[in-house]
C-alpha positions as CSV (number, residue, x, y, z in Angstrom):
1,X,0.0,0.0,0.0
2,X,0.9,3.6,-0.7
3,X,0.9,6.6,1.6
4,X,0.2,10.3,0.3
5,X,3.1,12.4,1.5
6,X,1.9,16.1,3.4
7,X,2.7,17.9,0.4
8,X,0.6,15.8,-2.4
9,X,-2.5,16.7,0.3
10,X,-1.9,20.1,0.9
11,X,-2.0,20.8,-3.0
12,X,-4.8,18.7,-3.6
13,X,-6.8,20.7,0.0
14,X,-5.8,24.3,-1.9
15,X,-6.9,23.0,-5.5
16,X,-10.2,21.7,-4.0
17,X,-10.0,25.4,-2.2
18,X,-9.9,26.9,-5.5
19,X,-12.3,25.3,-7.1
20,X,-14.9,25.9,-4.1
21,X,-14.2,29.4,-4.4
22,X,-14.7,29.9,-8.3
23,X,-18.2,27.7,-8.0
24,X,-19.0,30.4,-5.0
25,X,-18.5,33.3,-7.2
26,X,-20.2,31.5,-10.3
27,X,-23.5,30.3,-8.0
28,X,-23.3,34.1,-6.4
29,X,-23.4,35.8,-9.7
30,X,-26.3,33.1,-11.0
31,X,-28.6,33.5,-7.7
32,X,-28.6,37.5,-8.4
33,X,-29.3,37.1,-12.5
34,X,-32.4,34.0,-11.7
35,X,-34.0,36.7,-8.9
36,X,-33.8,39.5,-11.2
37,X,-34.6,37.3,-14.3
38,X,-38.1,36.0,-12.0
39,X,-39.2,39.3,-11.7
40,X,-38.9,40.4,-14.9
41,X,-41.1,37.2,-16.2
42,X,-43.6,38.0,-13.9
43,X,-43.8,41.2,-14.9
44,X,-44.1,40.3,-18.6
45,X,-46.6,37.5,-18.3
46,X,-49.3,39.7,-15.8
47,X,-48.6,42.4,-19.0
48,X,-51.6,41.9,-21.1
49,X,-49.9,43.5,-24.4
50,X,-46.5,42.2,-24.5
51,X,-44.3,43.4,-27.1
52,X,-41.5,40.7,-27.5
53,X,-41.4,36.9,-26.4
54,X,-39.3,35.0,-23.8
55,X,-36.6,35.4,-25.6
56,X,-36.8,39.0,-25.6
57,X,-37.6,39.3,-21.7
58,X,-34.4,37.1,-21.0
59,X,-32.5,39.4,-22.8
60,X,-34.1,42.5,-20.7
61,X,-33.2,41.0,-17.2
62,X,-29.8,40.2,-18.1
63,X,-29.5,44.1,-19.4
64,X,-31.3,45.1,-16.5
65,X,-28.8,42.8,-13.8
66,X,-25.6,44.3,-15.9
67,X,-26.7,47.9,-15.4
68,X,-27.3,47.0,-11.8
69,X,-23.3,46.4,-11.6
70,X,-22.9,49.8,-13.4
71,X,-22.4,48.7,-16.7
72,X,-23.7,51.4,-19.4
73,X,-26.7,50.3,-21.8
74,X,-27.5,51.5,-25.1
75,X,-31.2,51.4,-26.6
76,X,-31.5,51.2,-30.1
77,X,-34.7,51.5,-31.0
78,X,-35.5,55.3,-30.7
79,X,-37.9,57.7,-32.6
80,X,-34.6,59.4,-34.2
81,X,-32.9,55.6,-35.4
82,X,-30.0,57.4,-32.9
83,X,-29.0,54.3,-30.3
84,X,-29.3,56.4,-26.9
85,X,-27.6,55.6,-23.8
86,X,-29.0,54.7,-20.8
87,X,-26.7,54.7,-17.7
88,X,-28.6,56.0,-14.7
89,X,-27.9,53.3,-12.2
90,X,-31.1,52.3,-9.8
91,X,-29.1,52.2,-6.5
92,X,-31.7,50.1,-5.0
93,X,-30.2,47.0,-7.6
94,X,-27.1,47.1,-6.9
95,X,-27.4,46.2,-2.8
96,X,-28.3,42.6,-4.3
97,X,-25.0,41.6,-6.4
98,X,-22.9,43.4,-4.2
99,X,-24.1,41.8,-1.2
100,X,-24.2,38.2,-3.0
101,X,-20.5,38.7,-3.7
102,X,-19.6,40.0,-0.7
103,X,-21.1,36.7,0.9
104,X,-19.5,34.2,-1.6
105,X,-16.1,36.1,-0.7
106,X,-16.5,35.4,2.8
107,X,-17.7,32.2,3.0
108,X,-14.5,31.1,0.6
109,X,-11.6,32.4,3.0
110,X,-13.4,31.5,5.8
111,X,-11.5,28.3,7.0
112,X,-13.7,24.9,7.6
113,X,-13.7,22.8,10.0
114,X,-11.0,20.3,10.6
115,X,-9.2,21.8,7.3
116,X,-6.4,25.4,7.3
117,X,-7.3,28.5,6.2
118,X,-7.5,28.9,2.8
119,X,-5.3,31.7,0.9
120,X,-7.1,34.6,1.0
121,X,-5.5,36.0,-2.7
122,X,-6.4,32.0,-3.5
123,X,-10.2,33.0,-2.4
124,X,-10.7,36.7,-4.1
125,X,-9.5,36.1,-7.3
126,X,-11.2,32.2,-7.4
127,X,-14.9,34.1,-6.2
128,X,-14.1,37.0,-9.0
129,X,-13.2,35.1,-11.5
130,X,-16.6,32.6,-11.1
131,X,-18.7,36.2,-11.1
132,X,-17.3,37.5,-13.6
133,X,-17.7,34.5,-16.0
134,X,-21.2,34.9,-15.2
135,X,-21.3,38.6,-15.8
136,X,-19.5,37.6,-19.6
137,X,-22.3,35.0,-20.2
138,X,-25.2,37.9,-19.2
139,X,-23.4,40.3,-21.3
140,X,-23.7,37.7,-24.3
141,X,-27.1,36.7,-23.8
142,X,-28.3,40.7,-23.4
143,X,-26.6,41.4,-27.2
144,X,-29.2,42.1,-29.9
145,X,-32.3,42.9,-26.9
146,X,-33.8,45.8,-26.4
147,X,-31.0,47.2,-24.3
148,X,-27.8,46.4,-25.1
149,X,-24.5,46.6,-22.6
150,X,-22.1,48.7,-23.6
151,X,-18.7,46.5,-24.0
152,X,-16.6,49.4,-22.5
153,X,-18.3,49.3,-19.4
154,X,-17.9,45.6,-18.7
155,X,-14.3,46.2,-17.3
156,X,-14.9,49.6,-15.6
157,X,-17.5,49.8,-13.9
158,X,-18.6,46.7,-13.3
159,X,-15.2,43.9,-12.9
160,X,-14.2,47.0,-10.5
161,X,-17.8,47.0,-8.4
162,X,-17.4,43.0,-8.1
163,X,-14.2,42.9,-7.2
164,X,-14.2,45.5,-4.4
165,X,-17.2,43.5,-3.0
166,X,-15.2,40.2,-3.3
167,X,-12.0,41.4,-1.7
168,X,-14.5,43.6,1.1
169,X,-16.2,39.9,2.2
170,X,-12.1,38.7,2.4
171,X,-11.5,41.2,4.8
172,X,-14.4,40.6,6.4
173,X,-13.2,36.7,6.8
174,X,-9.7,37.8,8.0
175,X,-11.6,39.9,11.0
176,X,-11.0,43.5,9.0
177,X,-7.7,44.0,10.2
178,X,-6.2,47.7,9.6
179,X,-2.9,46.6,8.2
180,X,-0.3,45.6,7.4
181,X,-0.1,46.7,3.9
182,X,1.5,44.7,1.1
183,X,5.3,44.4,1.4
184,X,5.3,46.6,-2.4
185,X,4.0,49.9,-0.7
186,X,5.9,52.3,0.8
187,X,8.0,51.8,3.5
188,X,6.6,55.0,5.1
189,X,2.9,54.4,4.7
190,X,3.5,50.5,6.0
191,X,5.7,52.6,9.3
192,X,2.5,54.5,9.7
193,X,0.6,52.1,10.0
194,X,1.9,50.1,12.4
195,X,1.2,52.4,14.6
196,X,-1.5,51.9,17.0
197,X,-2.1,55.9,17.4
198,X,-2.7,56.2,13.7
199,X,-4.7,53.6,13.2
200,X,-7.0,55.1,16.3
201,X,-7.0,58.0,14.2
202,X,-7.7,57.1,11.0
203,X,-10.5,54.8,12.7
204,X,-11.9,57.6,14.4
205,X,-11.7,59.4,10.8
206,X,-13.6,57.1,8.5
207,X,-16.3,56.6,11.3
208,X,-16.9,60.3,11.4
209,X,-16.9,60.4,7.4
210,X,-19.9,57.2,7.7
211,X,-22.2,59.3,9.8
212,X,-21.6,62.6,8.1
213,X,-22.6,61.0,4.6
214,X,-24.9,59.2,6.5
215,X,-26.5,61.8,7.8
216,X,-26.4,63.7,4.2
217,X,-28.5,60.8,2.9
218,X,-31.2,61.1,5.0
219,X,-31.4,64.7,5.2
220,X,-32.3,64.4,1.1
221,X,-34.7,61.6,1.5
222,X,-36.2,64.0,4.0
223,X,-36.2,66.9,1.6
224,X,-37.2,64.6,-1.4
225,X,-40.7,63.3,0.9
226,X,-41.4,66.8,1.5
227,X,-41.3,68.2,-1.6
228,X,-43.5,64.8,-2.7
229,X,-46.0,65.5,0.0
230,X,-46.6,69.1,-1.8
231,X,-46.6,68.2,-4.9
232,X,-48.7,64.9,-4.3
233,X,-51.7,65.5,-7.3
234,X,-48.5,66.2,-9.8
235,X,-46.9,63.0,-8.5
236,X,-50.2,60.9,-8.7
237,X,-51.2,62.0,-12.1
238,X,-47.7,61.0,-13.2
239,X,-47.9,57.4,-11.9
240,X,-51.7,57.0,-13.5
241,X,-50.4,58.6,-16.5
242,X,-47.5,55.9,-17.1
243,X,-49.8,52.8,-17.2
244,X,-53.7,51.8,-17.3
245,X,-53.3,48.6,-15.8
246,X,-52.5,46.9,-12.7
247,X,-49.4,45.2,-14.1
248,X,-47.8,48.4,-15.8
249,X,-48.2,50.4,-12.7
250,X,-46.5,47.2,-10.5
251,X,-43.8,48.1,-12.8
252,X,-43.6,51.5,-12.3
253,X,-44.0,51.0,-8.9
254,X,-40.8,48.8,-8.7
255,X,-38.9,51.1,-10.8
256,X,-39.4,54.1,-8.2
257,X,-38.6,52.0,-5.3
258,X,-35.4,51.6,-7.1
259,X,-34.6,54.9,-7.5
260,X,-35.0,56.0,-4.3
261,X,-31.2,55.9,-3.0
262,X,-31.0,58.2,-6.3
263,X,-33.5,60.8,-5.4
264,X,-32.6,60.9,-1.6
265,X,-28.4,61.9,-3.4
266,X,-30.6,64.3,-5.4
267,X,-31.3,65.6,-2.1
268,X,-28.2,66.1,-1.0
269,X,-27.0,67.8,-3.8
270,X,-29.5,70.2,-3.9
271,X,-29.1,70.9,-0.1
272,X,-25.2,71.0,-0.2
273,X,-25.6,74.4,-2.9
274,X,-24.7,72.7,-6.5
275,X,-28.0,70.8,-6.8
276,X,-28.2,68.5,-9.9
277,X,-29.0,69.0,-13.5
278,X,-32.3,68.6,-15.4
279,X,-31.1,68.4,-19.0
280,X,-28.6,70.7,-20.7
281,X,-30.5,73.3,-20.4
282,X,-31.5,73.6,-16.7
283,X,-30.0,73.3,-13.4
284,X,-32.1,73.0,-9.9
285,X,-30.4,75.3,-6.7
286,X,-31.7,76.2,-3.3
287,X,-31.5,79.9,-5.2
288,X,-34.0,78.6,-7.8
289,X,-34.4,77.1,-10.5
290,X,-32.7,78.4,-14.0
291,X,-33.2,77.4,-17.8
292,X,-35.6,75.2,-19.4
293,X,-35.9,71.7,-17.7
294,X,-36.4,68.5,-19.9
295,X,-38.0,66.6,-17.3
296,X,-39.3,63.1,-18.0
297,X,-42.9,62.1,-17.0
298,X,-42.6,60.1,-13.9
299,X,-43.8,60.0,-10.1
300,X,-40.2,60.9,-8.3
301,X,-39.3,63.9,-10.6
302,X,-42.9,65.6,-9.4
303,X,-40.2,66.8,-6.5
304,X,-38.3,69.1,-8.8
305,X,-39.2,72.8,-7.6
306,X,-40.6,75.4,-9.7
307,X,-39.1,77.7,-12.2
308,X,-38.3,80.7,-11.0
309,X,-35.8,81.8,-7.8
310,X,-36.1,80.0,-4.4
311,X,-38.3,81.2,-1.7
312,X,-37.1,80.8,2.2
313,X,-38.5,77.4,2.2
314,X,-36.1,76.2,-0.4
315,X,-33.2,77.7,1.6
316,X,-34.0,75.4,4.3
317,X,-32.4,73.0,2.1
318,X,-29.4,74.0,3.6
319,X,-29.8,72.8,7.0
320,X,-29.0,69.6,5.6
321,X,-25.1,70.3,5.1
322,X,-24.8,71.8,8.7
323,X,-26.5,68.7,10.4
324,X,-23.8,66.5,8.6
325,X,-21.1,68.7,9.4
326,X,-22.2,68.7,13.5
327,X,-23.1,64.9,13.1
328,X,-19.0,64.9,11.8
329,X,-18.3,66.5,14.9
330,X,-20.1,64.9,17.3
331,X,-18.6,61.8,16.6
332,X,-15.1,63.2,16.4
333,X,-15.4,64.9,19.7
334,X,-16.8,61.4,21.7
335,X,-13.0,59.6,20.6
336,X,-11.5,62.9,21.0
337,X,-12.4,63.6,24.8
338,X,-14.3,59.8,25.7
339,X,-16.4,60.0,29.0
340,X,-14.7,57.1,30.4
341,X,-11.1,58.0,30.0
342,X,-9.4,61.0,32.0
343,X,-8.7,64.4,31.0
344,X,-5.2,63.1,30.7
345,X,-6.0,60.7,27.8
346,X,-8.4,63.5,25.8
347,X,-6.5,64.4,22.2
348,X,-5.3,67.3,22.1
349,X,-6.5,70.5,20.3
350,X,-4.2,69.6,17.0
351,X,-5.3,66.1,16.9
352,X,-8.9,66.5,17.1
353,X,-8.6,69.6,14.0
354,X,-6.0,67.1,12.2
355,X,-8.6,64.0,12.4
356,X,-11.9,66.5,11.9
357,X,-10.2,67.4,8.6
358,X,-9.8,63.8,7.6
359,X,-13.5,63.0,8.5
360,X,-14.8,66.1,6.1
361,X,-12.4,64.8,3.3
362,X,-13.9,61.3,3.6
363,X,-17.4,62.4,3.6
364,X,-16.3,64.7,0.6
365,X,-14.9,61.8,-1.2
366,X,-18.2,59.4,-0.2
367,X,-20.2,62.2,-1.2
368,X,-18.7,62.4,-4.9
369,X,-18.2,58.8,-5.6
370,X,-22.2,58.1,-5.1
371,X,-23.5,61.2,-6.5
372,X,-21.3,60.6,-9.9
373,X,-23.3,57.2,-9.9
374,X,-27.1,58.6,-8.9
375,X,-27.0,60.5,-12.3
376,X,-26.2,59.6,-15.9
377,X,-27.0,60.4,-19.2
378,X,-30.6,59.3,-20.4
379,X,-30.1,59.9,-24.2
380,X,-27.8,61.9,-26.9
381,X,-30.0,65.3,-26.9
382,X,-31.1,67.8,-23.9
383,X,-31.0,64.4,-21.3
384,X,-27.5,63.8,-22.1
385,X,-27.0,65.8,-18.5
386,X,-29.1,64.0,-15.9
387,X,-28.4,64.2,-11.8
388,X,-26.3,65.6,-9.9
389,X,-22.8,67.3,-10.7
390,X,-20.0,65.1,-8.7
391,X,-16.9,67.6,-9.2
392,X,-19.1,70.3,-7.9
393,X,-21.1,68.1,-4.9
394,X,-18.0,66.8,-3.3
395,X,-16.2,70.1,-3.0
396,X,-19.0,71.9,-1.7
397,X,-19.2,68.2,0.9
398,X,-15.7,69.1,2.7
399,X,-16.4,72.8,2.4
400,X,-19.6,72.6,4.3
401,X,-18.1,69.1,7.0
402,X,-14.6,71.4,7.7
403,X,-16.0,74.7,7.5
404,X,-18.1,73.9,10.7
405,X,-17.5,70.6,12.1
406,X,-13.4,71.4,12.7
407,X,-14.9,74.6,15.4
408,X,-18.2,72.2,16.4
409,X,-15.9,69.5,17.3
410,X,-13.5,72.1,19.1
411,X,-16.2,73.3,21.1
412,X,-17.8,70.1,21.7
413,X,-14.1,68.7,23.0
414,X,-13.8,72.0,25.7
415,X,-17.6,71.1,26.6
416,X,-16.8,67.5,27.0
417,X,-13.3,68.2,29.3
418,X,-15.2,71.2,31.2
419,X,-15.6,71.3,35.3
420,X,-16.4,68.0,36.7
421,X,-18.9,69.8,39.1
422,X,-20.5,70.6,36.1
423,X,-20.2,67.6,33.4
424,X,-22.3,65.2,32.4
425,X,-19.5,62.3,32.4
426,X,-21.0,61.2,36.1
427,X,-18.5,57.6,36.0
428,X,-15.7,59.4,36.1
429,X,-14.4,60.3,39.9
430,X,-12.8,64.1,40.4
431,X,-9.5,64.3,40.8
432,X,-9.2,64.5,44.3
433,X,-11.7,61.7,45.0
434,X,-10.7,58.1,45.1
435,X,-10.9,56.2,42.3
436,X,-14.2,53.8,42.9
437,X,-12.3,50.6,43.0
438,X,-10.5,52.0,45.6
439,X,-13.0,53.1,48.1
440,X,-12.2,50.2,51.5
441,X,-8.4,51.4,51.4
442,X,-9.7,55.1,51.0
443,X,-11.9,55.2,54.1
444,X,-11.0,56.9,57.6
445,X,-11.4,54.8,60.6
446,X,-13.5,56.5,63.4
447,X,-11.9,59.1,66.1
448,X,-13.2,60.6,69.4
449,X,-13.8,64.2,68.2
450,X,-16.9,65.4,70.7
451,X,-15.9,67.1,74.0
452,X,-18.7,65.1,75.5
453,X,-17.6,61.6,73.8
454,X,-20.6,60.8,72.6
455,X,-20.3,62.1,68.7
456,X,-18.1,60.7,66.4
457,X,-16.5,61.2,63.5
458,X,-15.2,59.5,60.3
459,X,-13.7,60.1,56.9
460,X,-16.3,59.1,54.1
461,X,-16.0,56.9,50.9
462,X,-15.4,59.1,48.1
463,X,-18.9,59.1,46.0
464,X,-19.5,59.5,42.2
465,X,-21.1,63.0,41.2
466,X,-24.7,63.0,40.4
467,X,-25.7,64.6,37.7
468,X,-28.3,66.2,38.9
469,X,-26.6,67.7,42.0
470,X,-23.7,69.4,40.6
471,X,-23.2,71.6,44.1
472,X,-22.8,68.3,46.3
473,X,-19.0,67.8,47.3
474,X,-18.5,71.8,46.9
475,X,-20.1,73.0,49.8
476,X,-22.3,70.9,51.3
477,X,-21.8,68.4,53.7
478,X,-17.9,68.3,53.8
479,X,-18.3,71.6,54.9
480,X,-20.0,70.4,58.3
481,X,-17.3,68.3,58.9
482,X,-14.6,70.6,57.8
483,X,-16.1,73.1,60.6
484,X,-15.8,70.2,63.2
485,X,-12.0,69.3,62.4
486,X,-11.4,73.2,62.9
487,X,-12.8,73.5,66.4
488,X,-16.4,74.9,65.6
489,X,-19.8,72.9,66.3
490,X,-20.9,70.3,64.3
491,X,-23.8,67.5,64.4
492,X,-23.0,63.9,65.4
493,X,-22.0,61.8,62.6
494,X,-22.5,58.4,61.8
495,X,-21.0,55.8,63.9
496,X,-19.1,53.4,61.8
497,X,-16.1,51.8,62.6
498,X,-14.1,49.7,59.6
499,X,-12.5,46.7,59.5
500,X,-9.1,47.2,61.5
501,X,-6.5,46.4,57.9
502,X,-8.7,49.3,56.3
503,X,-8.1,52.3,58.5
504,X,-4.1,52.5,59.4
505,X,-3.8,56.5,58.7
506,X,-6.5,57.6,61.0
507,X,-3.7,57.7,64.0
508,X,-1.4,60.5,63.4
509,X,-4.7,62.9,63.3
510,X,-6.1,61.6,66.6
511,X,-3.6,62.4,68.5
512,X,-4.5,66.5,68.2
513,X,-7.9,65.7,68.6
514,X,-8.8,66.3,64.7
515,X,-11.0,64.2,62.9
516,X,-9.4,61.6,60.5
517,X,-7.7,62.5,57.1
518,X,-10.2,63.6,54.3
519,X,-12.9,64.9,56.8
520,X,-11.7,69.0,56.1
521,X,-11.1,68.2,52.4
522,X,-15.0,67.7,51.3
523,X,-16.0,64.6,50.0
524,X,-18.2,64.5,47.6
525,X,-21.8,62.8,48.1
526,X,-20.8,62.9,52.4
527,X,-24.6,61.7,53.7
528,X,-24.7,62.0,57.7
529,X,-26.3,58.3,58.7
530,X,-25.2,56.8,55.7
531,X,-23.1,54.4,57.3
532,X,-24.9,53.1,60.6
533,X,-23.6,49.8,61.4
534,X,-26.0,46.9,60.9
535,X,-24.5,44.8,63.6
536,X,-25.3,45.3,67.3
537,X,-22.6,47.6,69.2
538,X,-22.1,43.7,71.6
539,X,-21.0,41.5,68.9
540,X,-17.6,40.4,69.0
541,X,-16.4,41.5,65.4
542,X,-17.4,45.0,66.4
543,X,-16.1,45.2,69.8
544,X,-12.6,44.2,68.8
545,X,-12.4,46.2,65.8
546,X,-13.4,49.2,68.4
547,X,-10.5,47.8,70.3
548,X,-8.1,48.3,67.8
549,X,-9.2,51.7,66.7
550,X,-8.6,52.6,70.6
551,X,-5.4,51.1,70.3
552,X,-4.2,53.0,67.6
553,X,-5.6,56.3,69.2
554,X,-3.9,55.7,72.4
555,X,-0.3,55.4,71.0
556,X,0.3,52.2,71.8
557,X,-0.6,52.7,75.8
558,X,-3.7,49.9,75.5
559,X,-3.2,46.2,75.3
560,X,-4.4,43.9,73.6
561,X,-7.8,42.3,73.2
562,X,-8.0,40.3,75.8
563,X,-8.7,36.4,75.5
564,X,-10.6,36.2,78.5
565,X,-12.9,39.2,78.8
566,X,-13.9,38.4,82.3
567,X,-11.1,38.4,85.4
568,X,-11.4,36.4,88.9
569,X,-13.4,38.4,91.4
570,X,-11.4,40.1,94.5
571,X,-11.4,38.4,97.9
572,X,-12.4,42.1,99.2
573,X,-14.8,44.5,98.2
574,X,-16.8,44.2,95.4
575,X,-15.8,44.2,91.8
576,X,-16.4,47.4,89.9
577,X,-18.6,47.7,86.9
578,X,-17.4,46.7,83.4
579,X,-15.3,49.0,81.7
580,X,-14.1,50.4,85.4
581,X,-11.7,49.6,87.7
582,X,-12.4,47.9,90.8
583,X,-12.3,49.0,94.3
584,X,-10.0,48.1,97.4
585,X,-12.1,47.1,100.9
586,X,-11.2,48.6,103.9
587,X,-9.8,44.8,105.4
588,X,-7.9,43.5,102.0
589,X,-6.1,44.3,99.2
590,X,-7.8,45.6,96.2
591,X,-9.7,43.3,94.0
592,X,-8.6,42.6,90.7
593,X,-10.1,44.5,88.0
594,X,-12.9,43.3,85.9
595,X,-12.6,43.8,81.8
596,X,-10.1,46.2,80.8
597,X,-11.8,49.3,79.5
598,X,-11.1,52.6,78.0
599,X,-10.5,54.5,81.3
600,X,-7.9,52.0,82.2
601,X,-5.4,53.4,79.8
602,X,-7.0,56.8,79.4
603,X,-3.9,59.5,79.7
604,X,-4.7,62.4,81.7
605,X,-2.4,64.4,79.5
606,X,-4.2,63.7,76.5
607,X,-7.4,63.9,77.8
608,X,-6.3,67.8,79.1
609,X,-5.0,68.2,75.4
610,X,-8.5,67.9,73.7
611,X,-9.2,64.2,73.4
612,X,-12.7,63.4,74.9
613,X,-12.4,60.8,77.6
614,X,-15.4,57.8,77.3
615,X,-18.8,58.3,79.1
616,X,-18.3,56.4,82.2
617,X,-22.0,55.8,81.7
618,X,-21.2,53.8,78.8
619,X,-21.0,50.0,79.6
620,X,-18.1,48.3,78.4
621,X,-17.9,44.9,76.4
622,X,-20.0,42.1,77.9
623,X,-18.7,38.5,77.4
């Protein structure tokens, strides 16, 4: 018997590889054209005056799924005998194939189970090549219809749009890494980035540029539904005009939903100051409308404004470039000063104008690229000049996103670093509060501080800010206690003792009869009662970690917690109270003292230097 070496099976895995990834692309490319194709039968056989057969409709969907990749088609039969072009693009189509490419990309370089991960060159040009055989049959099949593709087309636009979608779905596969670039660009470009800091940046940059175009898109649908909603009889009669029957206007129908994407970059031209052109002859502005317009009858183009100059309404158009310009610094101010991060971490003035000015050029370049393909010629005469102007709509894009969002996003950075008392960013401590994972080594342990004894004391956890009390930690309750650790009056606080390994930095304050560190500084959020023990005073756990907090106070002087809370009683006279000391009979020696308490250590010195001494009517600890 014979054994395959390692290498014979890992060329036969990346041939198989391969070959999975061209039948991706090829079954991609086919489920797009059947969809497409299904529709358009539908459409034909609920028509009850066809004009051509099957043959002639199969033809129609292939034209129509070409010039859903961008290809260019050409119409021959025309009143004139003059073939005219037809390359306005329904925007709405193209989300289909590119999607379905996209897919069959990133299923190919996604490795299986039990098997490596294919080559991800191996997988884009395997899934390109299968579409694009596809997209050679279609483009065979459409010749002699009734719209024709246009050869020069079929390698720009169209092998560009499916191979950008093929190599997006590989980066998708490979997790959309940000680098590194191929070893054939420039050293300095591959330097920059490897840098973590510019690839924040740029980030930061093309997420700003999304919204902003973003942004401009729906601002245009907005002014496109509008202008529908006033000019709804025009609209109507144009849609009843079109077709009598049910079948024609589910056509129609169809057709407008696909040019929607188009009319909402119509929009956005018009709102941005260049608007779009209606022929040779005419050209739609928020200033009005000049020339002659050669306007089609159809529903969507009911939305084109009336000759003559613009009113105020149709200067409200430009509210749409301003919105995209704030929404462009909105979202470079949150990376630019983040409300979890510290001031410390915020960008700085340069960076956030540097990376602002990046985000307008991106929307600018978004903004050009997809209104050159809303528009396009409709024939060779006055329609030659249909849509939008991209050299002019792109420009007036990054002069509208840098001309305010670079000062928006400034301001918005200053509002976003302002006061703390003041800000909105309430999960992020002040700077002289401790941090929030840090709150049981940042808390005081409780000190005598009442001339009568009975008041006490203690240095509070340090609170987040409420929003909605901005004053609280400025003057309010740590100035109570700020007045107590200077000599004046102040209510009894809480009594709270902490854990004994939690409050080591209370001592060199007691000793001057002040109240714990951090009780003059004003903690923020500092509730009198707030921290009232839940235990009884009796239980043990309390009792000795009041022990050691006396210890500490005393300097040392006290003992111990002693093992056996309860002494031998004295052969004369009776044993004092707890927490006192006993007293001698008049025929014996003193009895022994019952459970050490406070007074027994007590220092008359420091008790004459401030320090309160205990209430003797206070009973001591029980056994």
């Amino acid at each position: 018997m014979t054994q395959r070496s390692p290498k014979v099976t890992a060329e036969r895995n990346r041939t198989l590889d391969l070959a999975s990834a061209l039948v991706r692309g090829a079954v991609a490319a086919g489920l797009g054209l059947g969809s497409l194709t299904v529709l358009v039968m539908v459409v034909w056989i609920s028509s009850p005056y066809p004009d051509s057969g099957p043959g002639g409709v199969l033809r129609a969907a292939a034209g129509v799924w070409l010039l859903a990749h961008g290809a260019g088609l050409v119409r021959p039969d025309t009143l004139s005998g003059v073939p005219a072009p037809v390359s306005m693009v329904p925007l709405l189509l193209v989300l289909g194939p590119v999607w379905l490419a996209h897919r069959a990309a990133r299923d190919a370089a996604e490795p299986e189970e039990g098997r490596p991960r294919p080559s991800q060159a191996g997988a884009f040009c395997a899934v390109t090549a299968g579409y694009l055989l596809v997209v050679a049959g279609a483009a065979a099949c459409a010749r002699g219809g009734s719209l024709c593709p246009d050869p020069d087309t079929l390698v720009f636009p169209v092998a560009l749009v499916v191979a950008g979608a093929a190599a997006a779905g590989v980066w998708t596969a490979a997790g959309r890494p940000f680098g590194p670039l191929p070893s054939w660009s420039p050293l300095v470009l591959q330097e920059a980035v490897a840098r973590t800091l510019f690839r924040d940046r740029a980030e930061a940059s093309c997420r700003s540029a999304a919204a902003g175009v973003t942004v401009l898109l729906g601002g245009g649908a907005l002014l496109v539904a509008v202008a529908l909603g006033r000019n709804a009889g025009a609209a109507q009669d144009a849609f009843l005009g079109l077709a009598g029957d049910w079948s024609g206007r589910f056509a129609v129908l169809l057709l407008a939903a696909s040019l929607v994407p188009n009319a909402a970059l119509w929009g956005a031209a018009y709102g941005l100051g260049p608007g779009f052109s209606l022929g040779t002859g005419a050209t739609a502005t928020p200033l009005g409308l000049d020339g002659t317009p050669a306007v089609p009858h159809f529903p969507l183009l009911a939305a084109v404004p009336d000759q003559g100059p613009g009113s105020l309404l149709n200067g409200a158009a430009l509210a749409v470039p301003v919105a995209a310009a704030l929404a462009v610094a909105w979202f470079t101010a949150r990376r630019a000063a983040p409300a979890d991060a510290p001031r410390a971490q915020a960008w700085s003035t340069r960076e956030t104008v540097r990376v602002t000015l990046l985000a307008a050029l991106g929307c600018a370049a978004g903004t050009a690229l997809l209104t050159a393909v809303a528009g396009g010629p409709l024939g060779t005469g006055a329609l030659r000049e249909f849509g939008p102007v991209w050299w002019l709509a792109g420009p007036a894009a990054l002069v509208w996103t840098a001309g305010i969002g670079v000062p928006a996003a400034l301001l918005l950075r200053l509002w976003r670093l302002r006061t703390p008392g003041w800000a909105w960013r309430r999960d992020v401590p002040e700077a002289d509060e401790p941090p929030a994972t840090a709150t049981a080594a940042a808390a005081a342990s409780a000190v005598e501080a009442e001339a009568g004894g009975k008041a006490e004391a203690e240095a509070v956890i340090g609170r987040r800010r409420r929003w909605w009390a901005p004053w609280r930690g400025r003057g309010g309750a740590g100035g109570a206690v700020g007045d107590a650790a200077s000599g004046g009056t102040a209510a009894p606080a809480a009594s709270s003792v902490p854990a004994p390994g939690t409050a080591s930095d209370a001592a060199p304050g007691a000793q001057d009869g002040a109240v714990g560190p951090g009780a003059g500084r004003g903690d923020a959020g500092f509730e009198p009662y707030d921290f009232l023990p839940t235990d009884p005073w009796h239980e043990k756990d309390f009792r000795e970690a009041r022990w050691a907090s006396l210890k500490r106070g005393s300097g040392g002087l006290m003992a111990d917690f002693p093992a056996d809370p309860v002494g031998p009683a004295g052969p004369v006279g009776p044993a004092g109270p707890a927490g006192t000391a006993g007293t001698a009979g008049p025929a014996g020696p003193a009895a022994p003292a019952g459970p050490a308490g406070p007074a027994d250590f007590a220092d008359p010195a420091d008790s004459g230097a401030g320090r309160p001494a205990p209430d003797p009517d206070r009973p001591g600890p029980t056994p």
